[in-house]
C-alpha positions as CSV (number, residue, x, y, z in Angstrom):
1,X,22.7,-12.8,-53.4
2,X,23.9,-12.7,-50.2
3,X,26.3,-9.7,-51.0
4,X,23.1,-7.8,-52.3
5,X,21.2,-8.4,-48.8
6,X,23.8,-6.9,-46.9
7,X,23.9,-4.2,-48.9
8,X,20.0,-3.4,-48.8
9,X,20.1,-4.2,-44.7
10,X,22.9,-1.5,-44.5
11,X,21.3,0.7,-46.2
12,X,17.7,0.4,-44.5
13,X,19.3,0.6,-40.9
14,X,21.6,3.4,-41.8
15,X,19.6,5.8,-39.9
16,X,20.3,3.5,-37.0
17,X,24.2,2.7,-37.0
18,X,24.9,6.2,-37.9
19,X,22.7,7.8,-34.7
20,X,24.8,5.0,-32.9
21,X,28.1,6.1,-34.4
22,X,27.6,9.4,-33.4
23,X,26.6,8.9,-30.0
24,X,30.0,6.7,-29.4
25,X,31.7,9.8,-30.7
26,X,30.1,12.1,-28.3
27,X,30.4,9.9,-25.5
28,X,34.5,9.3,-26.3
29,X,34.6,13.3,-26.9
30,X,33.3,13.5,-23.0
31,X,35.5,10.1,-22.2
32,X,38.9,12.7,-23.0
33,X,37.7,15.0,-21.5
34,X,37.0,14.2,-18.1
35,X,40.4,12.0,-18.6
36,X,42.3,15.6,-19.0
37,X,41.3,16.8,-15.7
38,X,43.6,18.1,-13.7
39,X,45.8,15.8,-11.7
40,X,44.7,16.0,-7.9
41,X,40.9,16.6,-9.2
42,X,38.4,14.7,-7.1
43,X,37.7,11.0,-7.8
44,X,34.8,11.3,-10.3
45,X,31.5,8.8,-9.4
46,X,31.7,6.6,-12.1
47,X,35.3,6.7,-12.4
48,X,35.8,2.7,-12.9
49,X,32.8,2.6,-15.2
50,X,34.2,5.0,-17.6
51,X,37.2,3.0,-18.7
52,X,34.7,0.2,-19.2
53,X,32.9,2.6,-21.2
54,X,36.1,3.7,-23.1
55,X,36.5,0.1,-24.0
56,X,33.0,-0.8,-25.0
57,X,32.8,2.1,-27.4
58,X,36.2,1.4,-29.2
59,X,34.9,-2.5,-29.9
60,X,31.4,-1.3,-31.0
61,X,33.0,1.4,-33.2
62,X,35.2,-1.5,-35.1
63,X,32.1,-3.2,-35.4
64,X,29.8,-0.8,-37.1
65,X,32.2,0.7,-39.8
66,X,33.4,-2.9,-39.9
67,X,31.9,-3.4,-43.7
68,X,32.8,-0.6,-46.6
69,X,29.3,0.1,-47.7
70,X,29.2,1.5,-43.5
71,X,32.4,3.3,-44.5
72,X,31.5,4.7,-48.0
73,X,28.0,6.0,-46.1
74,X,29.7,7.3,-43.0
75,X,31.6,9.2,-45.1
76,X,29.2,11.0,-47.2
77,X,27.0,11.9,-44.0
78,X,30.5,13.5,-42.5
79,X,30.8,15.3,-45.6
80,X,27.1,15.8,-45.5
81,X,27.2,17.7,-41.7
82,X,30.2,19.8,-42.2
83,X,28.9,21.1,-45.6
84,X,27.0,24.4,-46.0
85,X,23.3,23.7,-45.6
86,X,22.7,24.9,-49.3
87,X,25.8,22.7,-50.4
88,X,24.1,19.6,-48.7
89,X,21.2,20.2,-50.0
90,X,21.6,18.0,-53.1
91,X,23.5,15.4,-51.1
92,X,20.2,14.9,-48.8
93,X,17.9,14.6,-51.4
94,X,20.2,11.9,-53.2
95,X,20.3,10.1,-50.4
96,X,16.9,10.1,-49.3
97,X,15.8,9.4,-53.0
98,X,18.3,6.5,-52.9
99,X,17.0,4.7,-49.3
100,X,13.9,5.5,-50.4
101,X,13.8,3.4,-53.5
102,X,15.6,0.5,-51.8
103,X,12.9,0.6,-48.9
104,X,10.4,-0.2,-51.3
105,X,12.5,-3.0,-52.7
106,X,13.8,-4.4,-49.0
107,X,10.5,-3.2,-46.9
108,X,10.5,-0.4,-44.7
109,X,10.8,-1.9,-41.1
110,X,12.5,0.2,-38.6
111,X,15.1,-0.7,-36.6
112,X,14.6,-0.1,-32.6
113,X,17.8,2.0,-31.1
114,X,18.7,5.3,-30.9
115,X,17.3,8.4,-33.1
116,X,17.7,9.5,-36.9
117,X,21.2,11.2,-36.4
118,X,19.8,14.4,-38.6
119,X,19.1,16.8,-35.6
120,X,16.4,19.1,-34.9
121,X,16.8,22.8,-36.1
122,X,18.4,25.3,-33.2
123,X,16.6,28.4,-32.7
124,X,20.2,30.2,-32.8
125,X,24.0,29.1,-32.9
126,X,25.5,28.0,-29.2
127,X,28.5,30.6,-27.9
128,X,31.7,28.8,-27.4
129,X,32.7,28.4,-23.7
130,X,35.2,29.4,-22.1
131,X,34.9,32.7,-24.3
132,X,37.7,34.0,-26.4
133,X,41.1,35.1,-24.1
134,X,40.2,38.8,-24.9
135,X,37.2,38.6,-22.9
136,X,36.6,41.1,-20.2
137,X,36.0,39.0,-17.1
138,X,34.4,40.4,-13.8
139,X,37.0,40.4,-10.8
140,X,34.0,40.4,-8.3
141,X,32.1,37.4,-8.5
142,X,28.5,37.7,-7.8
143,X,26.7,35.8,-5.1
144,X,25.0,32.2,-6.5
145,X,22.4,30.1,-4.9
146,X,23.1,26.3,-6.4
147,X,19.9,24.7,-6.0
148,X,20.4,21.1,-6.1
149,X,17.8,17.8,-6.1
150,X,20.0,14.6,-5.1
151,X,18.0,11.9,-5.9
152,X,21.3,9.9,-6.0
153,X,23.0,10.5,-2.7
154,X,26.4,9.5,-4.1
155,X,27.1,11.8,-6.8
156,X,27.1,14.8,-4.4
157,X,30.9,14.5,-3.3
158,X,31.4,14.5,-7.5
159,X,28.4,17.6,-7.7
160,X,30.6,19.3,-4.6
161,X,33.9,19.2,-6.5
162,X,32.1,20.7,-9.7
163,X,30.6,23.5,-7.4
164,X,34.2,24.1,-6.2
165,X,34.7,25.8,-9.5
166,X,32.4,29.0,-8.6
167,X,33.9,31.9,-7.2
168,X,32.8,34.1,-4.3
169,X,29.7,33.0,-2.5
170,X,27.6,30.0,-2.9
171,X,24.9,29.1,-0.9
172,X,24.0,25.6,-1.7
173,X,20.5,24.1,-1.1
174,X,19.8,20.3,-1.8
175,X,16.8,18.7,-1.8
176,X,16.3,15.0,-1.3
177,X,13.5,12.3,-0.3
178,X,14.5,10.5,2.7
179,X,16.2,11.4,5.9
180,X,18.9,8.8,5.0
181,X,19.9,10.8,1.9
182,X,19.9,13.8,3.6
183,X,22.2,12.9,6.3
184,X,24.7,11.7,3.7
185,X,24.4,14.6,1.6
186,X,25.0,16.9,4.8
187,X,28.1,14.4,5.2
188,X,29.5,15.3,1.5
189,X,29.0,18.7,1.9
190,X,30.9,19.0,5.4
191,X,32.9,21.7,5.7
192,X,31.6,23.6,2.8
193,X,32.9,27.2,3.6
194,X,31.9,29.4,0.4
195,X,28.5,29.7,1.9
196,X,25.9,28.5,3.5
197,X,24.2,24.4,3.5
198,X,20.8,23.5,3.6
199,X,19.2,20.2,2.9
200,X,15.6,20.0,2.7
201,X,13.4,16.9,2.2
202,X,10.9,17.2,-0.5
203,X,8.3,14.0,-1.8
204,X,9.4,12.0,-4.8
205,X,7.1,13.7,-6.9
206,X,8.0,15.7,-10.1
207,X,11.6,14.4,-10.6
208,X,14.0,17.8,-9.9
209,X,11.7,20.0,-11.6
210,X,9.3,20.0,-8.7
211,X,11.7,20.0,-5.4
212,X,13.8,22.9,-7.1
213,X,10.7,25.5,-7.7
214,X,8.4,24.8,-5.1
215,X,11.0,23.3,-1.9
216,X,12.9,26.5,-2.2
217,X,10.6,28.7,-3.7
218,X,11.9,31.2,-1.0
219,X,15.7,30.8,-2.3
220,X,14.6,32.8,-5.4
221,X,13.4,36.2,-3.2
222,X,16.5,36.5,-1.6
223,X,19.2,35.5,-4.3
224,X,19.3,37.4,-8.1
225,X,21.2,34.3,-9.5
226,X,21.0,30.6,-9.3
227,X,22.3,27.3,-10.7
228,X,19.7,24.8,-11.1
229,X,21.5,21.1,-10.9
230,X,20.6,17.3,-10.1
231,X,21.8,14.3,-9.3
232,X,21.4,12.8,-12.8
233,X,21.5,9.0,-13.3
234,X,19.3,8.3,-16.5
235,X,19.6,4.5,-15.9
236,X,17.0,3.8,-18.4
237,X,18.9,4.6,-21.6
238,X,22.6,3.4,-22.2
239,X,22.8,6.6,-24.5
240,X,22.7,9.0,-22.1
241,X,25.1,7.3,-19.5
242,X,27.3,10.0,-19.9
243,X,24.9,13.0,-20.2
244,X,25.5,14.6,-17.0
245,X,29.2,14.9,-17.8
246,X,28.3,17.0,-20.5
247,X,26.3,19.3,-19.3
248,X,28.2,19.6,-16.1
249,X,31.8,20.2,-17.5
250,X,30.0,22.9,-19.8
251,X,28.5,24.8,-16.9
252,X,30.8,23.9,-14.4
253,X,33.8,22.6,-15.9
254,X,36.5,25.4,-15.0
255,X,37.0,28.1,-13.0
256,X,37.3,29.8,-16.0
257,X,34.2,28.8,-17.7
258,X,32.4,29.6,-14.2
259,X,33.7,33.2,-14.6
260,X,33.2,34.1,-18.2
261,X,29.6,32.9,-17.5
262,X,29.1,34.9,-14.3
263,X,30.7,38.1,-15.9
264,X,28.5,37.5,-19.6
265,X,25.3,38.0,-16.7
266,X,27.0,41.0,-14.9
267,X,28.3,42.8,-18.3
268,X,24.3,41.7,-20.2
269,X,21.6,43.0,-18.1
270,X,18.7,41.8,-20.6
271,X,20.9,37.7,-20.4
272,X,18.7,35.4,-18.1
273,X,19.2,32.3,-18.4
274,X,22.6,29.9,-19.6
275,X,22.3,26.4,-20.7
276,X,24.3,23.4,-22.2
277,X,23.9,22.7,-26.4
278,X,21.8,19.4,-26.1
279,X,23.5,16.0,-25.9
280,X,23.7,14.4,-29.4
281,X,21.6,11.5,-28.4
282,X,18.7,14.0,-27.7
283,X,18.8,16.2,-30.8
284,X,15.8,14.4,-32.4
285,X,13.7,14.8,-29.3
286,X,13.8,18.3,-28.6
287,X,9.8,18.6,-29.4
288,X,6.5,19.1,-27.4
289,X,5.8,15.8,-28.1
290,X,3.0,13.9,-25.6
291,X,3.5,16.8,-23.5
292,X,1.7,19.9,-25.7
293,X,-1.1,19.6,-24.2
294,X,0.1,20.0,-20.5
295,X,2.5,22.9,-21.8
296,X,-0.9,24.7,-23.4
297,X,-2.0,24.8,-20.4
298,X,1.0,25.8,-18.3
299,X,1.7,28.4,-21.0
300,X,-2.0,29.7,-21.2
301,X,-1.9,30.6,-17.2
302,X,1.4,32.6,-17.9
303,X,-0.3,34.1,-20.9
304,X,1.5,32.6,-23.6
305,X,-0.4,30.9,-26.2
306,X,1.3,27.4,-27.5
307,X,0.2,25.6,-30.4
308,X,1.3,22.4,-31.9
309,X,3.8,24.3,-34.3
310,X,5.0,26.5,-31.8
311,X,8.6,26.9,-32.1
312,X,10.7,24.9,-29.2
313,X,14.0,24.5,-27.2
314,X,15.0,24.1,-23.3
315,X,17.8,23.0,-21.4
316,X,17.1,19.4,-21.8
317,X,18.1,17.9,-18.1
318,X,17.0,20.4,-16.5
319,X,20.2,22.2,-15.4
320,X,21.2,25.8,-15.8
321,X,22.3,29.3,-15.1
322,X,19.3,31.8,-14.0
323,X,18.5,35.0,-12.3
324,X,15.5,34.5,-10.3
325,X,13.7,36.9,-12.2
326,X,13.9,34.5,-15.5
327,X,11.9,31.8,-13.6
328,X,9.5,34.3,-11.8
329,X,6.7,33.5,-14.4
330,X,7.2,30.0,-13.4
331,X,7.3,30.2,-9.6
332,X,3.9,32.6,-10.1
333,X,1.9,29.5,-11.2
334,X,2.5,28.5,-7.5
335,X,2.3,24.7,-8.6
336,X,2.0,22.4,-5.3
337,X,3.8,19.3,-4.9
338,X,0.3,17.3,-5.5
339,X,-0.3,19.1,-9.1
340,X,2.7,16.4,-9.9
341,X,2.2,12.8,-10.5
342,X,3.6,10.3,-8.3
343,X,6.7,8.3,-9.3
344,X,6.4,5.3,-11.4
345,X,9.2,5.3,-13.6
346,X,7.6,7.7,-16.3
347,X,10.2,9.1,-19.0
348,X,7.7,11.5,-20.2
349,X,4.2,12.8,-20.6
350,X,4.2,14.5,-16.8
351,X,4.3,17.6,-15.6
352,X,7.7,18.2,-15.3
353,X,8.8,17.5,-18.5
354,X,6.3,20.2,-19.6
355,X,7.9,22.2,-17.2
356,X,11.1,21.9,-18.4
357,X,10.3,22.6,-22.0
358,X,8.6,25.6,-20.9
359,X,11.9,27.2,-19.1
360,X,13.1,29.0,-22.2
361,X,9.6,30.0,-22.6
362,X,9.1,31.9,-19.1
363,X,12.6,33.6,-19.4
364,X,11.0,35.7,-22.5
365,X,8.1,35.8,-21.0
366,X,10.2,37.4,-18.2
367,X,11.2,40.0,-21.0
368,X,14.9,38.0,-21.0
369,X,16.8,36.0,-23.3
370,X,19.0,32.7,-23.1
371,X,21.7,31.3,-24.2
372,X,23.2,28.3,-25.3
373,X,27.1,27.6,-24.5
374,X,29.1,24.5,-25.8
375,X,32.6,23.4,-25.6
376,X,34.6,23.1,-28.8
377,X,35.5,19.7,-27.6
378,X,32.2,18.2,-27.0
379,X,30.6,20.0,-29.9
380,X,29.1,18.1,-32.7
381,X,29.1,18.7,-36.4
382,X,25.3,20.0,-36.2
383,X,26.5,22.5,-33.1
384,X,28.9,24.2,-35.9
385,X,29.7,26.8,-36.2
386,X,30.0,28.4,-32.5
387,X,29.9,32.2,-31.7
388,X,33.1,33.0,-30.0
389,X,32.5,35.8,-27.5
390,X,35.1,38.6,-27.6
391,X,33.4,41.4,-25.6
392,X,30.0,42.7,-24.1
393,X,29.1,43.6,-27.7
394,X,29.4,40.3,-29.4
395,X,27.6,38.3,-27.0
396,X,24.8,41.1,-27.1
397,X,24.6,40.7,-30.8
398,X,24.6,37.1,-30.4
399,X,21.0,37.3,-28.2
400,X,20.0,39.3,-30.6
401,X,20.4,36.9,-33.7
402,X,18.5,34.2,-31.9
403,X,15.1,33.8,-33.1
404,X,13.1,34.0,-30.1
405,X,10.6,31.4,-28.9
406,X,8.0,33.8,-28.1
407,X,7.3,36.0,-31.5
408,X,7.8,39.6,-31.7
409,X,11.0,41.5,-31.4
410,X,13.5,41.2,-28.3
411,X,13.2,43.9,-25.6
């Protein structure tokens, strides 16, 4: 008897270990990683912490495929991801046939955690980055504007070294909410020579979304291209300890990687913005969610109409390539500081996350497309297969093939 309740448990919480399993496999994909940095690479902020984390994840991993029904049913959803979506078809429907009929022995309660590991659709594959050796790379680097909201004051030696990765010029502008911060961001960023440094305070309203488009509103008249980045923490959720790794070492995580995006927006006019592939972990929440209604109304004033089914994706975090001219739809709403709620710990249902899912949606508006880029080494079975970029032509085909947000046919 006691076999047979372990049995129906595993299988009613399956949905639950295996979101967790995947998000330890993420996290140690981004663990090697940032342990294969180059020797003599800056002292990354949570450089103790990570071996902690290394640690953690190896035990916990042990622990859920500890039993062989886990095993047997971590299996099948392996083979399950990596099959064609026609050829998994039957597996799916076997499986959710067979949970289902043991909910309605065992009861359906739901475990609390993470979220069902079966992600969202993509609106269109994710290029692999750094692109394929063949690649025609610019030898004149373009002139960046890195616009940056430090809400955590000690991450921006860490944010510096990542920035060190751009060629050329590279005006950085920070944003922060005390003079305290400021002074010891000015301190990390002593001696910055690519360009020039500017720290700005801005109120603790509107997370990063709001200090990046309304504190340097300006920054976008006077530079074509800019990198929107922040200071990100996300202490409220374990499972996303380890997000800003990702999302930094695929937009800044080589010289290399920094040029073939730079010379992808020199060599495709029509390219305007470049963002990571979503952090496993958030997969199953890239929707409108409690924030439709506030993104109706955002998107009605830049004349777009959203409705509940409208299609969806954004760079979730908030961080990015751009040319100006992709936000410009954006920055036209003029939003003020006070259109933001104050801070109270809100993880969504504000303004800025509207915001935020609405990037992707001004860029077309913009008459531009975006792209998604991911690194074969943090990529996960759902991200498969990438486009690997070979030349002007494949990447422009590869705009082309994503469905856009907006309907009608790309300009």
């Amino acid at each position: 008897m006691k076999l047979v309740r372990s049995f129906l448990l595993t299988v009613r919480y399956a949905p639950h270990w295996l979101a967790e399993r995947e998000a330890i496999k993420g996290e140690q994909n981004i663990i090697g990683l940032l342990h294969a940095r180059p020797a003599g690479s800056p002292p990354l902020a949570q450089e103790a912490e990570i071996a902690g984390y290394d640690e953690a994840n190896r035990r916990r991993a042990e622990e859920i495929d500890g039993s062989g029904t886990r095993r047997l049913i971590s299996r099948a959803y392996d083979v399950q991801t990596r099959l064609p979506k026609a050829a998994a078809l039957p597996l799916r429907l076997l499986w959710r046939g067979f949970r289902g009929a043991v909910l309605a022995v065992s009861g359906a309660r739901r475990a609390p955690g993470p979220p069902d590991p079966r992600p969202a659709p993509s609106r269109g594959p994710a290029a692999a980055i750094p692109f394929e050796p063949g690649f025609a790379r610019d030898k004149a680097a373009p002139p960046v504007a890195a616009v940056i909201h430090v809400y955590y004051p000690e991450l921006m030696g860490e944010i510096r070294a990542y920035l060190m990765n751009i060629p050329g010029t590279v005006d950085v502008y920070a944003s922060t909410d005390t003079e305290a911060k400021r002074k010891a961001i000015l301190k990390a960023l002593s001696g910055w020579t690519a360009g020039t440094v500017e720290v700005r305070l801005a109120p603790n309203r509107g997370r990063d979304i709001a200090p990046k488009l309304i504190a340097f509103r300006d920054v976008y008249d006077s530079h074509a291209l800019v990198l929107h980045l922040h200071s990100k923490k996300s202490p409220h959720d374990s499972y996303l300890r380890l997000w800003r790794y990702l999302i930094y070492e695929t937009l800044l995580g080589s010289p290399e990687i920094v040029g073939d995006i730079l010379s992808a927006f020199e060599q495709t006019p029509r390219l305007g913005m470049v963002a990571a592939q979503h952090y496993f972990p958030l997969k199953a929440g890239i929707n409108w969610g409690p924030n439709l209604a506030m993104a109706q109304a955002l998107g009605g004033r830049m004349g777009l109409k959203i409705e509940e089914g409208s299609p969806i994706d954004f760079p979730a975090g908030s961080m990015f390539w751009a040319r100006s001219a992709a936000l410009r739809p954006l920055l036209d709403l003029q939003l003020a500081v006070e259109d933001f709620p104050a801070e109270a710990g809100q993880e969504d249902s504000t303004l800025a996350h509207a915001v935020e899912r609405l990037y992707f949606y001004a860029c077309e508006a913009a008459g531009l497309s975006w792209l998604k880029i991911c690194r074969p080494e943090l990529a996960h079975a759902s991200d498969l297969p990438l486009a690997h970029i070979r030349d002007a032509a494949d990447l422009a085909a590869l705009l082309t093939g994503t469905r856009p947000l907006i309907g009608g046919p790309r300009p």
